[in-house]
C-alpha positions in Angstrom: 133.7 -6.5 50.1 131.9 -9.0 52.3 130.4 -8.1 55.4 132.6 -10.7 57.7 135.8 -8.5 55.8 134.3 -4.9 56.1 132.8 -6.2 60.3 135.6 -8.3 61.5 137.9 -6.0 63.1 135.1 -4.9 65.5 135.3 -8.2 67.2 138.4 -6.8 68.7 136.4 -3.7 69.8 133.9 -5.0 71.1 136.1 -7.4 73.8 133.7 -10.2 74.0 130.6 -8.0 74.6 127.3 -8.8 73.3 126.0 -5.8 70.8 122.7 -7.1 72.6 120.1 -5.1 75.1 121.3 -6.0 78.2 119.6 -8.6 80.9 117.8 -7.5 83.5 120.0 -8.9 86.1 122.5 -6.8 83.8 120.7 -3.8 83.8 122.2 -2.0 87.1 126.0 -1.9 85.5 124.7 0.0 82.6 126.0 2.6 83.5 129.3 1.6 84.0 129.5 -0.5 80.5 128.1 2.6 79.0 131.2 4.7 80.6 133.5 2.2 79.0 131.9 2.2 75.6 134.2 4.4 73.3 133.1 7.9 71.8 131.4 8.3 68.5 135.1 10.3 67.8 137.0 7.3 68.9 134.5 5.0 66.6 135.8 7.1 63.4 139.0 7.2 64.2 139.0 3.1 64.5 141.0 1.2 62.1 138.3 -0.5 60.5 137.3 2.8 58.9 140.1 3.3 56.9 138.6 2.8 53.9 135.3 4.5 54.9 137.0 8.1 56.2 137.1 9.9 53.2 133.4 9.8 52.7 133.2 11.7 56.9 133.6 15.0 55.4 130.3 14.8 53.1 128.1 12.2 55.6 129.0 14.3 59.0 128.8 10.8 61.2 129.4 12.7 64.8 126.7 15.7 63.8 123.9 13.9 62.5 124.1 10.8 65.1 124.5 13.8 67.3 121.6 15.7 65.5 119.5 12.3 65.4 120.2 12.3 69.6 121.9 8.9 69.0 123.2 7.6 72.6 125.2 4.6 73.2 122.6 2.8 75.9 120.0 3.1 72.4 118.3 0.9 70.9 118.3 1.4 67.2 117.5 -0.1 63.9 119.0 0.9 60.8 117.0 0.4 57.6 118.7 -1.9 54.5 121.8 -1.5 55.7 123.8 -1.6 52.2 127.3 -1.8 52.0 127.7 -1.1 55.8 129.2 2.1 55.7 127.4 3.4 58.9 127.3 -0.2 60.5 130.7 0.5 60.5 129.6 3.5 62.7 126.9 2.5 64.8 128.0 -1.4 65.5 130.8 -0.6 67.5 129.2 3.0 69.1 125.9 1.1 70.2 127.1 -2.6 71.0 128.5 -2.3 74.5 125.8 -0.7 76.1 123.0 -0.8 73.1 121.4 -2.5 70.4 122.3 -2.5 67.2 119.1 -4.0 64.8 119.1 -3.8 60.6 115.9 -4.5 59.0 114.9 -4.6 54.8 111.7 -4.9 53.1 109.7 -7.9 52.7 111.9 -9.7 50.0 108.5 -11.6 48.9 106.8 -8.5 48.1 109.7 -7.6 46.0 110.2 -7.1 41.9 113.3 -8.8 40.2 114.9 -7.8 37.6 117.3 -11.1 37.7 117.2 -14.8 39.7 120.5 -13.6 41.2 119.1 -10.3 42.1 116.4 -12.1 44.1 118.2 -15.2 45.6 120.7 -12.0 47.0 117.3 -10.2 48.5 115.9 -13.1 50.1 119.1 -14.6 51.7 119.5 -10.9 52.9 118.6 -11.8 56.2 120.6 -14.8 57.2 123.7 -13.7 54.9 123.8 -10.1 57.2 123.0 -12.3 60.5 126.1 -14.7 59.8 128.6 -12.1 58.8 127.8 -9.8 61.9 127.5 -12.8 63.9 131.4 -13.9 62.9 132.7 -10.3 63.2 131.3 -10.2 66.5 131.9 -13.9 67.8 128.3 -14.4 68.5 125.7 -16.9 67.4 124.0 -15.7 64.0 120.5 -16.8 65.8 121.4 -14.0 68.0 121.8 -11.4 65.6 118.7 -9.1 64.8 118.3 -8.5 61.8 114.9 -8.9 59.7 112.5 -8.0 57.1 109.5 -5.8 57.6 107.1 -8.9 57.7 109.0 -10.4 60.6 109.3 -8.3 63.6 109.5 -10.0 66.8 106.9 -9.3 68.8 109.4 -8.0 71.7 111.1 -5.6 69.8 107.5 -3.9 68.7 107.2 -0.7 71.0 111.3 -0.6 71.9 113.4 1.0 70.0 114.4 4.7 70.3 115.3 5.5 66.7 115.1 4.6 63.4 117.8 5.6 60.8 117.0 5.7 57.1 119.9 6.9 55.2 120.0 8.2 51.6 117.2 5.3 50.9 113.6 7.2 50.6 114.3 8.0 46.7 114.1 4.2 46.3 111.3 3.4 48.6 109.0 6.0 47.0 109.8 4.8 43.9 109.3 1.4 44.5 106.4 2.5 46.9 107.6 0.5 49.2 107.9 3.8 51.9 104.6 3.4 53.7 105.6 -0.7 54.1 109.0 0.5 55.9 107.6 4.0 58.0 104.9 1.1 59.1 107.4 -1.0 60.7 109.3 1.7 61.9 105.9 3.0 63.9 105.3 -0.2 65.2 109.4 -0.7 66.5 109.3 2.5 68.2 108.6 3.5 71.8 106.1 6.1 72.3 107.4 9.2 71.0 110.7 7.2 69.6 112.2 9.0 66.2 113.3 8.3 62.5 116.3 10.3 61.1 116.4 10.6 57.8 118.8 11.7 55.0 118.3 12.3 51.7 119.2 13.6 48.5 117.5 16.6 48.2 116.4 18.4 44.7 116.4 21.8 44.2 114.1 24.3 45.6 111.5 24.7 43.5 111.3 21.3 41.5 108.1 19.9 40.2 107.0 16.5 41.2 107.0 15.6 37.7 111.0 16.0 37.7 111.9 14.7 40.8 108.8 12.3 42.2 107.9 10.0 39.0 111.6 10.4 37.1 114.0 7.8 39.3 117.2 10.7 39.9 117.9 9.9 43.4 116.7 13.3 44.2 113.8 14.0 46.6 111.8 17.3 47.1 112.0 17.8 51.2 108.2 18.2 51.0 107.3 14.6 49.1 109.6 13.4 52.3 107.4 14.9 54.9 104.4 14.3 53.4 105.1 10.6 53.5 105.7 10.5 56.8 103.1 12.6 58.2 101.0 10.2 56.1 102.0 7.3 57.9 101.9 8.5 61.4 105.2 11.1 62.2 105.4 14.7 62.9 108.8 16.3 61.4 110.3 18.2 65.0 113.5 19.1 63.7 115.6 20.1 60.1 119.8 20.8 59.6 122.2 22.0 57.1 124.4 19.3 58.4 124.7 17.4 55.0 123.8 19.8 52.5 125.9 20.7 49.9 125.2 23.8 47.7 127.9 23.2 45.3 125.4 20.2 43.9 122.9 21.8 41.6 121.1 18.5 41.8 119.7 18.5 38.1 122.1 15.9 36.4 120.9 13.9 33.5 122.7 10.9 35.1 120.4 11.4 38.6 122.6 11.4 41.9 124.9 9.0 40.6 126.8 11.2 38.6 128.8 12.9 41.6 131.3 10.6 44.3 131.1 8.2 45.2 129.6 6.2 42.2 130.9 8.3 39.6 127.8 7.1 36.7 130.4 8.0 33.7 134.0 7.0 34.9 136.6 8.9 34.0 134.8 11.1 32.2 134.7 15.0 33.6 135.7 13.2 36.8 137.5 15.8 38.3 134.6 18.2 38.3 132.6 16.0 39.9 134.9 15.2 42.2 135.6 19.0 43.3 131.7 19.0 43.5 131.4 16.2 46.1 128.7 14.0 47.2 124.8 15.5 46.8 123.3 18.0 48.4 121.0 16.2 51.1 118.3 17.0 53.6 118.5 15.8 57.3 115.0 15.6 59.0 114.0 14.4 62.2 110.5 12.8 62.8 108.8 11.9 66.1 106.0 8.9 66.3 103.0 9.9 66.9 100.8 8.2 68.7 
């Protein structure tokens, strides 16, 4: 699915609005675009999620944006934004009032495994920019998005949170973690925050198992030991996403369970009635 196909009905949403940071001369209605922008419970009920809805009941949307202390006047930067699935939330929640900004790792600094695999990472940028930019019936030079080596210089010290979802497994093993949580430090405002969820392995699991082995799984204390590292203080935990039906110890990593499903059809059902992963939901503050 392209991201013009998965982004275009929120051009309708949006009704001309920018998903920009207001003007100054804008500033003083602020109040009244962010009375007219809809509720996180009228973003997931939008048409445009259709596809996406069946995931709510394992990725919680309204609790952890709520958890996160997500507001529509915000501005905030998602990290590698994927296959969209909460652009889909946060576009059309932040846009008329806020500022919606993806960012990726420096695609330069990056290992291949294939030429296509790389021409896809380093046209990451502008292929992101144009689809949002048609979705939203802006100009793509308008659009932020960017990799970790290219932060403007105004958005350094601005933004109120960053969200990294279900990503750290792949930064740490790719030790690429300190590279993003450096960016994210320098995007923030003073005392800005990072939410972050992850697939969490189970209590008690050696590094050995779950920090050098590539399973998707993270132990919650590797998490906040990279970010205290690079500059955060953890302020707040949930339950929101966890899921103690997962044991979290599958041969086939995290991609065994919904919704990649690593072995097809095979014992499909079980892992269906299992769900997606259990997961940690942390909350980090900048510290400055």
């Amino acid at each position: 699915m392209t991201m013009t196909k998965f982004l275009a009905p929120l051009a309708a949403i949006a009704g001309g609005a920018s998903l920009f940071a207001l003007s100054a001369p804008a500033a003083a209605d602020a109040h009244m675009e962010a009375a007219a922008a809809p509720s996180i419970d009228e973003v997931l009920a939008m048409d445009h999620r259709d596809d996406d809805r069946a995931r709510d009941q394992y990725r919680n949307p309204a609790e952890t944006l709520d958890f996160f202390q997500v507001e529509p006047t915000m501005t905030v930067a998602e990290y590698g934004p994927g296959g969209g699935w909460y652009t889909r939330v946060l576009a059309p929640y932040l846009m008329p009032a806020g500022q919606y900004i993806a960012f990726n790792v420096d695609s330069d600094g990056t290992t291949y495994r294939t030429r296509a695999q790389e021409a896809r990472a380093k046209a990451w940028t502008e292929t992101f920019k144009m689809g949002l930019a048609e979705s939203m019936d802006v100009e793509a030079d308008d659009v932020m998005a960017f990799e970790t080596d290219e932060i403007p210089d105004d958005v350094a010290g601005t933004v109120d949170r960053v969200l990294i979802f279900r990503s750290m497994h792949g930064l740490n093993i790719g030790n690429q973690a300190d590279e993003v949580l450096d960016a994210a430090w320098t995007m923030l405002k003073p005392g800005g925050m990072v939410g972050v969820v992850q697939h969490r392995a189970p209590e008690g699991a050696s590094y050995a198992e779950y920090g050098i082995n590539q399973r998707g799984y993270m132990r919650q204390q590797d998490v906040v030991s990279i970010f205290e590292g690079n500059g955060f203080e953890l302020v707040a935990q949930s339950e929101i996403n966890a899921n103690p039906n997962d044991p979290a110890d599958w041969e086939g990593g995290v991609w065994t369970l919904p919704p990649v499903l690593r072995y097809g059809d095979e014992d499909r059902a079980r892992y269906e009635a299992i769900g997606e992963s259990d997961r940690m939901t942390l909350l980090f503050r900048k510290v400055d």
